[in-house]
VOPAGU-2260 file (C-alpha; in pm, 1 decimal, decimal comma):
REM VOPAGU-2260
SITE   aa  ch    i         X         Y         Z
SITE  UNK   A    0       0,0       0,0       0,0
SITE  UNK   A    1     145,4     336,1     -85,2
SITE  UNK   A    2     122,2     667,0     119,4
SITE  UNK   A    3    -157,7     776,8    -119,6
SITE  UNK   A    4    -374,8     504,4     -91,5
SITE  UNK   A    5    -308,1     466,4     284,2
SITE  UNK   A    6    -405,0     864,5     310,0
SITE  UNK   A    7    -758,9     751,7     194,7
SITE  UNK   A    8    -785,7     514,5     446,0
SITE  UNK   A    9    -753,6     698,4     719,3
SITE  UNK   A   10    -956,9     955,4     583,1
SITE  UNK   A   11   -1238,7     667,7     531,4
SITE  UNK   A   12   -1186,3     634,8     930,9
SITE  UNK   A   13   -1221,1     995,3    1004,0
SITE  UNK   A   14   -1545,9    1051,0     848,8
SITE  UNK   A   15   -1712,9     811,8    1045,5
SITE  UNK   A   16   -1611,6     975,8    1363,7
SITE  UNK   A   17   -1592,3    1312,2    1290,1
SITE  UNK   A   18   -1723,3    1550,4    1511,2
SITE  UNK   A   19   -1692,9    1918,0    1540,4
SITE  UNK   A   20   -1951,7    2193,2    1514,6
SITE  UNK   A   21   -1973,6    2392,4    1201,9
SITE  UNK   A   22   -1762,0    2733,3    1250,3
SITE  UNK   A   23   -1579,2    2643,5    1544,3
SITE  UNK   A   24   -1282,4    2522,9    1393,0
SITE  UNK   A   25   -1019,1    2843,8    1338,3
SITE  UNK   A   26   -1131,7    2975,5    1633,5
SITE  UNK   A   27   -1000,2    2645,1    1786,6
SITE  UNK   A   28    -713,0    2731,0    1608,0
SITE  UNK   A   29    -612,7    3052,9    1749,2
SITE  UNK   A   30    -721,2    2941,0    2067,4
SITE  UNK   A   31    -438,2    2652,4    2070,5
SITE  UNK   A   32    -215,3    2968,6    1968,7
SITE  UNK   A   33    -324,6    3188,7    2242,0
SITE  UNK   A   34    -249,5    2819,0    2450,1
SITE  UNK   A   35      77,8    2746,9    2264,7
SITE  UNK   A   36     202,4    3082,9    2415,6
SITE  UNK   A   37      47,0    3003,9    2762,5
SITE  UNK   A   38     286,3    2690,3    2774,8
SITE  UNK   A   39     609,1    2912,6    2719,2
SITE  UNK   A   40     488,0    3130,4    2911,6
SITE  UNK   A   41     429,8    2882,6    3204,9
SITE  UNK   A   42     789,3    2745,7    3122,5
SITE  UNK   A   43    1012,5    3075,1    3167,1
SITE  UNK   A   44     735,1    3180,8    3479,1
SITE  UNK   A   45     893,6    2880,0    3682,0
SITE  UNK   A   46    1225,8    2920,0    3560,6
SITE  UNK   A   47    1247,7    3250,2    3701,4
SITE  UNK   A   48    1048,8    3168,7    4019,5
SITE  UNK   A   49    1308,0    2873,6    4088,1
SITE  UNK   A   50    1589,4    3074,4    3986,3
SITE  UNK   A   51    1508,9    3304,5    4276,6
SITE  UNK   A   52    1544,6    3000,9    4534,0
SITE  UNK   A   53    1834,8    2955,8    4715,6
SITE  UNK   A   54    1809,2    2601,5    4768,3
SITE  UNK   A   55    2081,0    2405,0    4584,6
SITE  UNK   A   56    1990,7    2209,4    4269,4
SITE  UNK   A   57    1650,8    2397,4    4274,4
SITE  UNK   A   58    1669,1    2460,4    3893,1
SITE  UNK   A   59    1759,3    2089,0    3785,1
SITE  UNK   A   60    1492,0    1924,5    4022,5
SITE  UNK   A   61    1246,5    2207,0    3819,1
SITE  UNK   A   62    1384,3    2024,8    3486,7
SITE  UNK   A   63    1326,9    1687,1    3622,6
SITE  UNK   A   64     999,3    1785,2    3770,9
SITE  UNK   A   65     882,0    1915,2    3399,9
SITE  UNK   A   66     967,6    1607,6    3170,0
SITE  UNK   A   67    1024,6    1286,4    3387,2
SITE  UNK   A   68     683,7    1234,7    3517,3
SITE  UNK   A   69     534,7    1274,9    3204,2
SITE  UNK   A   70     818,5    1023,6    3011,5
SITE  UNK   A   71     759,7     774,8    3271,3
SITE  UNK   A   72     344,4     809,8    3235,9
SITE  UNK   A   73     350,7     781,9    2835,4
SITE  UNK   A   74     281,0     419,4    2798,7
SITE  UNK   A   75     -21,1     467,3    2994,2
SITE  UNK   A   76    -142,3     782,9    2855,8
SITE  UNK   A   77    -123,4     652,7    2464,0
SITE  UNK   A   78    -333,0     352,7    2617,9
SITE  UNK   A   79    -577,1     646,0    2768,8
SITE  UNK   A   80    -643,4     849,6    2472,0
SITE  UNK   A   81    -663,4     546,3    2260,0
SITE  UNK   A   82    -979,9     383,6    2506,5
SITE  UNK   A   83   -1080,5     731,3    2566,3
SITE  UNK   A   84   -1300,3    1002,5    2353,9
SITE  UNK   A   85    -996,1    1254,6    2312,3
SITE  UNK   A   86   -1175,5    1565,2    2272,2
SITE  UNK   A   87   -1256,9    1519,2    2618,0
SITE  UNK   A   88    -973,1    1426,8    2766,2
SITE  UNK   A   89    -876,4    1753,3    2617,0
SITE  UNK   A   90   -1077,6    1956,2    2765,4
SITE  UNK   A   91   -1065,2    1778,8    3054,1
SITE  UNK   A   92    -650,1    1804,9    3070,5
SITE  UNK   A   93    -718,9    2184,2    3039,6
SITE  UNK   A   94    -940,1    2260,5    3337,5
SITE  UNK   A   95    -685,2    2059,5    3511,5
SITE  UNK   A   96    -340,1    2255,7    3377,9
SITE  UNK   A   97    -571,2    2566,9    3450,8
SITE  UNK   A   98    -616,9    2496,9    3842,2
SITE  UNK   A   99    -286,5    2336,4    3860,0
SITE  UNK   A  100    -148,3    2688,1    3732,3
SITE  UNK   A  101    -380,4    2875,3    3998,4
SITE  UNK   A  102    -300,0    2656,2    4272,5
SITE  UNK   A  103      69,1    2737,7    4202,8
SITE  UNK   A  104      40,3    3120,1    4199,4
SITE  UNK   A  105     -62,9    3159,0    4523,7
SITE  UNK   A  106     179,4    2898,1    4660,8
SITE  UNK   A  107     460,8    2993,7    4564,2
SITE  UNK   A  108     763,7    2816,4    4778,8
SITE  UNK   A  109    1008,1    2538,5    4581,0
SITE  UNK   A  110     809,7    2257,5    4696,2
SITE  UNK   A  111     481,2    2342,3    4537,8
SITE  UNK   A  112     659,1    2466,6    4260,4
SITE  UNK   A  113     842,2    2120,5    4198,5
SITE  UNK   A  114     494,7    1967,8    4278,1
SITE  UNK   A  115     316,9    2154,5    4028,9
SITE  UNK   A  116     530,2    2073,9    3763,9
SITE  UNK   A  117     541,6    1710,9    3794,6
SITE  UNK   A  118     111,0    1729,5    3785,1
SITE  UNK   A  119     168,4    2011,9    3450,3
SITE  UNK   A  120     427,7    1757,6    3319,2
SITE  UNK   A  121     192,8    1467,5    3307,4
SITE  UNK   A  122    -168,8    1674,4    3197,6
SITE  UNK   A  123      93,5    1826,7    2916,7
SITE  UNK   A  124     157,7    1451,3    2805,4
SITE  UNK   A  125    -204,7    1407,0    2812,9
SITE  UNK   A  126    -291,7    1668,9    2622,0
SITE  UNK   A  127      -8,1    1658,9    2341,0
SITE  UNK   A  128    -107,2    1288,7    2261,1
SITE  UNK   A  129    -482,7    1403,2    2243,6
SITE  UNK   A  130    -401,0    1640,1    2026,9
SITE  UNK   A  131    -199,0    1439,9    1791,6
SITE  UNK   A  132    -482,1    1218,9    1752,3
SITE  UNK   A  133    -757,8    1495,2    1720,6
SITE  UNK   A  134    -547,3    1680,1    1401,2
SITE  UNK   A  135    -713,8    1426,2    1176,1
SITE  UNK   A  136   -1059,3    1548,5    1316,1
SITE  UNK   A  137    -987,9    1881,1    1302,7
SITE  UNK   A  138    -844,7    1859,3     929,0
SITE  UNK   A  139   -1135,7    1655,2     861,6
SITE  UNK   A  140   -1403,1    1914,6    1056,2
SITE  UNK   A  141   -1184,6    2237,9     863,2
SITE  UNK   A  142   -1176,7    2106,7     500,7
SITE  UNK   A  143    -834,6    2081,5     480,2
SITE  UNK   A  144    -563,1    1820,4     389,9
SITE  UNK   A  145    -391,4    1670,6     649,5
SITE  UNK   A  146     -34,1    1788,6     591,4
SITE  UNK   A  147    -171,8    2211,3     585,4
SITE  UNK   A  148    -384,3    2121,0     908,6
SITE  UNK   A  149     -24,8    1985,0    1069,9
SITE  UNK   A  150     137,2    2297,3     893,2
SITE  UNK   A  151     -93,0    2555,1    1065,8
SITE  UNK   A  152     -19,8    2375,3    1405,9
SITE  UNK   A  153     294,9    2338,1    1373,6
SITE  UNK   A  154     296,0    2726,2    1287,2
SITE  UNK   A  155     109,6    2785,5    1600,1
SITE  UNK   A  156     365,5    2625,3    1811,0
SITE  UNK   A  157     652,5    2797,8    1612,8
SITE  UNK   A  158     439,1    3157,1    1674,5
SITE  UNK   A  159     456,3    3028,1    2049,8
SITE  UNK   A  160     843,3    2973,2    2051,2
SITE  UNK   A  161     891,1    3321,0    1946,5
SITE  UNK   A  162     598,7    3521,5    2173,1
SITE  UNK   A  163     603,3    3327,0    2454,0
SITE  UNK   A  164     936,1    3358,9    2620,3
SITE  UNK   A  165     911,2    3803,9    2556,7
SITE  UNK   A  166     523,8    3782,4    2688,0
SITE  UNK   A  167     630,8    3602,5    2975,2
SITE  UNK   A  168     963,4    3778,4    3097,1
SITE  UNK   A  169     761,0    4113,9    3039,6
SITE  UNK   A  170     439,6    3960,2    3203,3
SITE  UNK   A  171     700,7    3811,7    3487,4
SITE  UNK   A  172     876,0    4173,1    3526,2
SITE  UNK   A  173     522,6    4394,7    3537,8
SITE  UNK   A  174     290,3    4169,9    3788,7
SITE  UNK   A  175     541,6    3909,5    3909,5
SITE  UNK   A  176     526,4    3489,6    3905,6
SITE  UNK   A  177     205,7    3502,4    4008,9
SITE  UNK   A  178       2,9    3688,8    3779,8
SITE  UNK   A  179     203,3    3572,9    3477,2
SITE  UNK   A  180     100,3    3174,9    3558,3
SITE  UNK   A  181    -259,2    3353,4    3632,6
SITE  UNK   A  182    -314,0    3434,2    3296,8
SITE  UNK   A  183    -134,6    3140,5    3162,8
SITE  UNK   A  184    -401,1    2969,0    3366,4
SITE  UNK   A  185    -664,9    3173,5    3217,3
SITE  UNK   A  186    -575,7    3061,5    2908,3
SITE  UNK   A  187    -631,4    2745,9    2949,8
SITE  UNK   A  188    -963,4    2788,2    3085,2
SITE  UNK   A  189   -1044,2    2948,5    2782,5
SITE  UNK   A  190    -891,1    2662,6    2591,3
SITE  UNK   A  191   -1139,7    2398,5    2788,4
SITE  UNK   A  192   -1445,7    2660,8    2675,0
SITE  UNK   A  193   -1395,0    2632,4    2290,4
SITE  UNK   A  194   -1250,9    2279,1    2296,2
SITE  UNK   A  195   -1635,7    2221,7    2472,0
SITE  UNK   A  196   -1775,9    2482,9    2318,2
SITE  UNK   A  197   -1664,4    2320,3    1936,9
SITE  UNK   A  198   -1869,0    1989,0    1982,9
SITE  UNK   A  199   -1494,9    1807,0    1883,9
SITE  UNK   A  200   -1498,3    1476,3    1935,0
SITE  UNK   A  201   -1305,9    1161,7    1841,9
SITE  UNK   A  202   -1523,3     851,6    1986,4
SITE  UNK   A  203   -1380,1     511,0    1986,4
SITE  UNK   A  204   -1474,3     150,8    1931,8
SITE  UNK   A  205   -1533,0     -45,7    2206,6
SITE  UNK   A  206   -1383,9    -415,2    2156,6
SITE  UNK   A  207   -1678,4    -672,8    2116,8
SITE  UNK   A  208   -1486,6    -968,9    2319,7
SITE  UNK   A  209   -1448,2    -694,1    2646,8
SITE  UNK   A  210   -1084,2    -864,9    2740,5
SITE  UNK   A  211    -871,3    -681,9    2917,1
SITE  UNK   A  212    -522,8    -649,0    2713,8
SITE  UNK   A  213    -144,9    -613,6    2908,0
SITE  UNK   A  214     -33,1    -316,3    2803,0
SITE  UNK   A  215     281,5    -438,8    2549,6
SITE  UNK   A  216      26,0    -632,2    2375,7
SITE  UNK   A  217    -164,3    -358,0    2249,2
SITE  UNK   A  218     119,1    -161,4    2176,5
SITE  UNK   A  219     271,6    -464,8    1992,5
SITE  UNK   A  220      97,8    -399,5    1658,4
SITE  UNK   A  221     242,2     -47,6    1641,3
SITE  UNK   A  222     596,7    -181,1    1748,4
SITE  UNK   A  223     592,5    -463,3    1488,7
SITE  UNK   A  224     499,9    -243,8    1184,6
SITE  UNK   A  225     814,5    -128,7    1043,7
SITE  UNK   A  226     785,0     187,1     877,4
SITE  UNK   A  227     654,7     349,8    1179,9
SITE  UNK   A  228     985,3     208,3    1385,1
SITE  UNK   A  229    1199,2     330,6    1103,6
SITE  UNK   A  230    1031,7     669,4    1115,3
SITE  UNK   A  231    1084,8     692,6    1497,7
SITE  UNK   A  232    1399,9     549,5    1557,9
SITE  UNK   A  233    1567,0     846,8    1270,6
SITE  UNK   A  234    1341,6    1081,3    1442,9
SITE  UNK   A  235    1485,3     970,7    1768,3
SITE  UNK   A  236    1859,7     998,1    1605,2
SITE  UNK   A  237    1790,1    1320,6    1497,1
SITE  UNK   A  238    1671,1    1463,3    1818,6
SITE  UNK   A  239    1895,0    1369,6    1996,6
SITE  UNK   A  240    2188,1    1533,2    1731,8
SITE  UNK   A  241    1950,6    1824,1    1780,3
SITE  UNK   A  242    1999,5    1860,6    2165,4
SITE  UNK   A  243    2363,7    1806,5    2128,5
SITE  UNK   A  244    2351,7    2109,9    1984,4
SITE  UNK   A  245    2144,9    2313,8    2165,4
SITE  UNK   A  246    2381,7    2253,0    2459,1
SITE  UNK   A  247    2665,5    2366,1    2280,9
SITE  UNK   A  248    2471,7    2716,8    2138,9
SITE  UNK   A  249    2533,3    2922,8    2426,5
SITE  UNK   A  250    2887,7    2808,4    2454,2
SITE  UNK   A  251    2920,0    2853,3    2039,8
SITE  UNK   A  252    2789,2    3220,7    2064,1
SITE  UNK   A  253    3007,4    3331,1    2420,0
SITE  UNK   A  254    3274,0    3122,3    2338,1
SITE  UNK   A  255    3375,0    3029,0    1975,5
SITE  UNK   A  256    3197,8    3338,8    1845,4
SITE  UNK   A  257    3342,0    3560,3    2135,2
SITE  UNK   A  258    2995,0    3751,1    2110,0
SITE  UNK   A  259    2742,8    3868,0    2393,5
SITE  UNK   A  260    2326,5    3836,7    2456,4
SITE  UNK   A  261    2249,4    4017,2    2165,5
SITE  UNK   A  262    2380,1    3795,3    1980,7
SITE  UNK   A  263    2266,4    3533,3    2155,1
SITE  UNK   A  264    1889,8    3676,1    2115,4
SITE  UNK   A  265    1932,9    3743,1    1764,8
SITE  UNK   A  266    1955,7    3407,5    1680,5
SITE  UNK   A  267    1736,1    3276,7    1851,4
SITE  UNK   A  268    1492,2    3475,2    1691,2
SITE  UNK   A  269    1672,5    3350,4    1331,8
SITE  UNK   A  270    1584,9    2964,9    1381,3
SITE  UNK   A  271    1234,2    3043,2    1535,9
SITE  UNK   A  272    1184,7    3289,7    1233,5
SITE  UNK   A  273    1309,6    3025,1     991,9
SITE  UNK   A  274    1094,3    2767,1    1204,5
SITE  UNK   A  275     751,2    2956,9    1174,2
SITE  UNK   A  276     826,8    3037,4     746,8
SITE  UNK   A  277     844,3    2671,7     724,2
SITE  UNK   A  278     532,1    2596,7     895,3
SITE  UNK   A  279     346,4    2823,0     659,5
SITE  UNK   A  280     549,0    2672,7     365,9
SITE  UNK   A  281     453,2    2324,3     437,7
SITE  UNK   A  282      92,5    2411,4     439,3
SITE  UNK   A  283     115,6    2475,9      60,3
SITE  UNK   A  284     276,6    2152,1     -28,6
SITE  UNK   A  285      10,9    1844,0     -42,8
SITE  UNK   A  286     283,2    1586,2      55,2
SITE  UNK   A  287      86,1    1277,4     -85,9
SITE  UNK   A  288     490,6    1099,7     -26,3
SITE  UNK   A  289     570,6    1293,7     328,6
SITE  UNK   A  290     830,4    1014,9     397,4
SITE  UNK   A  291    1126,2    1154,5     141,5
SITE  UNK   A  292    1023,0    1499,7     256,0
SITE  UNK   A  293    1077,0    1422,8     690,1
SITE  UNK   A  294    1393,5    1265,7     591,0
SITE  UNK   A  295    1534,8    1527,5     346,3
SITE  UNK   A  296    1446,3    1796,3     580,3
SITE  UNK   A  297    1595,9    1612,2     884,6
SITE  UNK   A  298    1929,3    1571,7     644,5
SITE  UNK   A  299    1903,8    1913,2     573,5
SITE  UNK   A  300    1901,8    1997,6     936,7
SITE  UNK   A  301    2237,9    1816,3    1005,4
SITE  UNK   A  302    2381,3    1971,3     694,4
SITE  UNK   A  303    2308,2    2278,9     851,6
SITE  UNK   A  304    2501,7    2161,3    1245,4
SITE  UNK   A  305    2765,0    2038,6    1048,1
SITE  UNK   A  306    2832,8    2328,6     778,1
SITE  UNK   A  307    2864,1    2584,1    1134,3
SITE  UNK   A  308    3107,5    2369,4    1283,6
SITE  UNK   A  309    3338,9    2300,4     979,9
SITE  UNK   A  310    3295,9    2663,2     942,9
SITE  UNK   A  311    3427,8    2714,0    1268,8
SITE  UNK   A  312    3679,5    2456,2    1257,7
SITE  UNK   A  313    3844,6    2672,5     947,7
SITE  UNK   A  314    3798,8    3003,2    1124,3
SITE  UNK   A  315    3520,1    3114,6     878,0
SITE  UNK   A  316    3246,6    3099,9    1110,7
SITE  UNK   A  317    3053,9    3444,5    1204,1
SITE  UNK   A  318    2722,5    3533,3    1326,0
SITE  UNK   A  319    2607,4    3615,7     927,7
SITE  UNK   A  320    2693,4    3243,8     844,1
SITE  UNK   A  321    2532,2    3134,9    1120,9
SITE  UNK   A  322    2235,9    3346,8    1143,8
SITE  UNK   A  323    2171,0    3228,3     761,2
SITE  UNK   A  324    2250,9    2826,1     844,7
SITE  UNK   A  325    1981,6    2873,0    1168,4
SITE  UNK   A  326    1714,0    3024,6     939,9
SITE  UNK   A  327    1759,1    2722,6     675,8
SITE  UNK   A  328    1788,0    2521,1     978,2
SITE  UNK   A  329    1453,1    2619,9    1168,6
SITE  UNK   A  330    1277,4    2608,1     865,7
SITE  UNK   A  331    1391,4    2236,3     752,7
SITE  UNK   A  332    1306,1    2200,6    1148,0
SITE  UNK   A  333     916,1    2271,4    1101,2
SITE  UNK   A  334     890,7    2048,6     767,8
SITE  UNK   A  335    1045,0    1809,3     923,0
SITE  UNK   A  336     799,1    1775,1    1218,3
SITE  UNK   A  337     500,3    1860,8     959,0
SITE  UNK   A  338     628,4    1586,1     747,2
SITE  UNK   A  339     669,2    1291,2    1059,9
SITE  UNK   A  340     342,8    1393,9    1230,5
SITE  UNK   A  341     157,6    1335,7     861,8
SITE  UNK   A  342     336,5     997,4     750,7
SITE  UNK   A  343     288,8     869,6    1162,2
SITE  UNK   A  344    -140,0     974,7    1118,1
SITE  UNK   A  345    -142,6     812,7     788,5
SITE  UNK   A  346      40,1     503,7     827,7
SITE  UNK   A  347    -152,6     429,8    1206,2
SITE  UNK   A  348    -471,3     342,9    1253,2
SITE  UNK   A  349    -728,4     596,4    1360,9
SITE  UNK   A  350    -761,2     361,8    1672,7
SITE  UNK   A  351    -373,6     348,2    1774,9
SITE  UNK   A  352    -310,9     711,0    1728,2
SITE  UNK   A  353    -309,5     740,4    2112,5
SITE  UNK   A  354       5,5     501,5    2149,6
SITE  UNK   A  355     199,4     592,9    1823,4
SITE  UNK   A  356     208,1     955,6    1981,3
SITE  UNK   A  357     316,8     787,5    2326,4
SITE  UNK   A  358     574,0     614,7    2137,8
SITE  UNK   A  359     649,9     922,2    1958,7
SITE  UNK   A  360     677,9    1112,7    2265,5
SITE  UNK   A  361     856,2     904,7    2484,7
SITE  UNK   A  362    1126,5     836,7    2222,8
SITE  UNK   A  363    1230,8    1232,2    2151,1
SITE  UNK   A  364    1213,8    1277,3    2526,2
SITE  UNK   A  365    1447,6    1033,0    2570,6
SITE  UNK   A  366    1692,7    1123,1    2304,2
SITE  UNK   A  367    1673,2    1534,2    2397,2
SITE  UNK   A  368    1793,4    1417,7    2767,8
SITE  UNK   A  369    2085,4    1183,3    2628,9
SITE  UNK   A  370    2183,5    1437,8    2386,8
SITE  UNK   A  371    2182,9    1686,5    2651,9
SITE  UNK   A  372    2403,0    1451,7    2865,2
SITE  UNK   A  373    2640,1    1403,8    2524,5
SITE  UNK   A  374    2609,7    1756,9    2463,9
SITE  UNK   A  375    2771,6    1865,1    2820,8
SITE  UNK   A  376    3077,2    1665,6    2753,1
SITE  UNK   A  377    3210,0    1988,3    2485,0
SITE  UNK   A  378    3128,4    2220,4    2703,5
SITE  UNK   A  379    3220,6    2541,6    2745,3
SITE  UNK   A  380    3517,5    2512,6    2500,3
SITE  UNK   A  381    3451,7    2299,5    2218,6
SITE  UNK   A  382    3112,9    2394,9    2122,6
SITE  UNK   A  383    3253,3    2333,6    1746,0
SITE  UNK   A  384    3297,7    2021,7    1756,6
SITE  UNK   A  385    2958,4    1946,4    1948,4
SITE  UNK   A  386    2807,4    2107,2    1618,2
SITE  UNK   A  387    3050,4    1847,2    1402,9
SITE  UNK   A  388    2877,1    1564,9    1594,9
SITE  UNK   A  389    2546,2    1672,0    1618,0
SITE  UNK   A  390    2540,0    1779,7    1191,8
SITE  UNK   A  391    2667,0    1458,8    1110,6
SITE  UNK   A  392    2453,5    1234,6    1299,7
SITE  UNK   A  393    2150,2    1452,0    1162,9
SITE  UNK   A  394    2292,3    1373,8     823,1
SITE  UNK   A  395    2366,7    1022,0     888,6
SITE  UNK   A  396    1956,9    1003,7    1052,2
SITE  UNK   A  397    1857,9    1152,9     756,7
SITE  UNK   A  398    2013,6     943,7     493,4
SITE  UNK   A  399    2032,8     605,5     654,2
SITE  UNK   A  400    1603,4     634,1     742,8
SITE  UNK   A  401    1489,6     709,4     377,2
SITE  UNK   A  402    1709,6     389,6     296,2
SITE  UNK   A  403    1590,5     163,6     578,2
SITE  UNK   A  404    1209,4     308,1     473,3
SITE  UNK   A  405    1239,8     193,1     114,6
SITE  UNK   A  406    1266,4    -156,6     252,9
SITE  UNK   A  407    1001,8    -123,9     481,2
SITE  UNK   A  408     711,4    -297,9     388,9
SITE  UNK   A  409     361,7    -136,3     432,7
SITE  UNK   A  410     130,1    -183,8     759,5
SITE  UNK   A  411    -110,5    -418,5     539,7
SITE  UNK   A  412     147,5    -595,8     288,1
């Protein structure tokens, strides 16, 4: 079965579960922006709360607090949205992120804090997987192919990157922690209105026998169908060649580039710029083959890693060359993610979309905190040669997955 012909089933499956009222769906939309902001927001609220804390270690237990929980929940969770109607488990995860967020503002000492986060790390698993497997709904519900409906989200969480961390240093410096997770609370509240409001709905189907199943045997069918491991396990490579890097970018601007904040800010901005123009670029491309596209983009990606540090191994690397490699980065970045999220919603089931987002999840999780372990090991002083390492796995992720995928067979061969 080719991508095309697996595109129409899924599309057979969506129809018959569709739900969403008429009218409601961009306004969805820009309410997952207004959300997508809320999260960063949230994020550099509790930074700079924990930062203030004298306690030792405060700021690594608020890392571990944010992403293991949620890791060590995934399993379970794709297992919940998969037996579960996600649209309300969505709005549902929101009410809950929204009190959580409350809660915290008016307690505001390290142990709440570290509390908090572990609940907001394990509703923001919830609701990630949820959403993965409501995009088909909501393409379905909007009139729009599957690939632009991934584009627009994945330009909504690209807008996000880029607003979120200035709205919520300036929201942090005007009213303090508090207000600024407040409002991040309020919009989630907002989020749980429309998501409720919107009638969207994904129901399931019950299984006739009623046995109950261990939970590796109904992931098993996802595990054992190839193309889908292939897909993750380069995504998981390239993620983790990613965070090597992102380790090493303070150290390449301070240190190899001998440059200051501004610099530091400015590109920043350049991959999140190049991020969000390839969001809206994917949404004009129907991708009926998204596989050759992920991988290309993900190669392109590593080409990019690689290119600054041989740059910077010959001395020719400066803040134009890299500002211009981050921008073709960021942008391969977003296709990239467009491109996986499609091929993953095609090639699955409607039914196991829960657990291939689990799997999805749990795998880049993984890989960001091993890369950011690898990634340590060239710091401060060789930040060059974390890029070397990073670019060429990224290549080699890229390269070796479209030729592992072309012998692949399909889900139903």
């Amino acid at each position: 079965m080719d991508d095309t012909s697996v595109a129409s089933d899924v599309r057979g499956q969506i129809v018959n579960t569709i739900k969403i009222r008429k009218g409601w769906g961009w306004l969805l939309l820009a309410t997952l922006a207004l959300s997508s902001i809320g999260d960063e927001i949230s994020l550099i609220t509790l930074m700079f709360r924990t930062a203030g804390d004298r306690t030792p270690y405060a700021v690594p237990m608020l890392l571990v607090a944010q992403l293991l929980p949620g890791l060590l929940a995934t399993p379970f969770i794709g297992r919940l949205v998969d037996a579960r109607d996600a649209g309300r488990l969505l709005v549902a995860t929101a009410l809950a992120d929204a009190f959580i967020l409350a809660w915290m503002a008016w307690h505001p000492g390290l142990a709440s804090t570290l509390i908090g986060a572990g609940f907001l790390s394990i509703l923001f698993a919830i609701g990630g997987t949820a959403s993965f497997a409501l995009i088909p709904v909501l393409a379905a519900g909007l009139g729009m192919t599957l690939p632009r409906a991934n584009a627009v989200l994945e330009f909504v969480r690209s807008a996000g990157m880029l607003a979120g961390p200035v709205a919520g240093g300036a929201m942090v410096a005007w009213g303090g922690t508090g207000n600024a997770l407040l409002i991040d609370a309020a919009s989630f509240a907002l989020l749980a209105a429309v998501v409720l409001g919107s009638g969207l709905r994904r129901p399931v189907e019950t299984e006739a026998n009623g046995e109950t199943r261990t939970l590796l045997s109904e992931y098993l069918p996802v595990l054992r169908d190839r193309r889908i491991t292939v897909m993750v396990g380069a995504l998981t490579l390239e993620v983790y060649a990613t965070a090597i890097a992102d380790v090493a970018f303070v150290f390449l601007v301070t240190v190899s580039l001998a440059a200051g904040p501004t610099a530091f800010g400015l590109l920043t901005a350049c991959w999140a710029g190049g991020m969000t123009v390839g969001a809206a670029a994917s949404g004009t491309v129907a991708m009926p083959r998204p596989v050759p596209i992920a991988f290309a983009a993900g190669a392109v990606m590593g080409g990019m890693m690689l290119a600054i540090g041989v740059a910077g191994m010959t001395m020719m690397a400066g803040l134009v060359l890299v500002g211009i490699a981050f921008v073709i980065g960021g942008a391969a970045n977003s296709v990239h993610n467009v491109a996986v999220r499609t091929m993953l919603q095609r090639e699955a089931p409607a039914g196991a979309h829960g657990k291939v987002a689990a799997i999805y999840g749990a795998a880049t999780s993984t890989a960001s905190i091993l890369g950011y372990m690898t990634g340590g090991l060239f710091t401060p002083n060789s930040a060059i040669n974390a890029y070397v390492l990073g670019g060429a796995l990224g290549v080699l992720a890229g390269l070796a997955g479209l030729l592992l995928f072309a012998f692949a067979k399909p889900r139903c061969a």
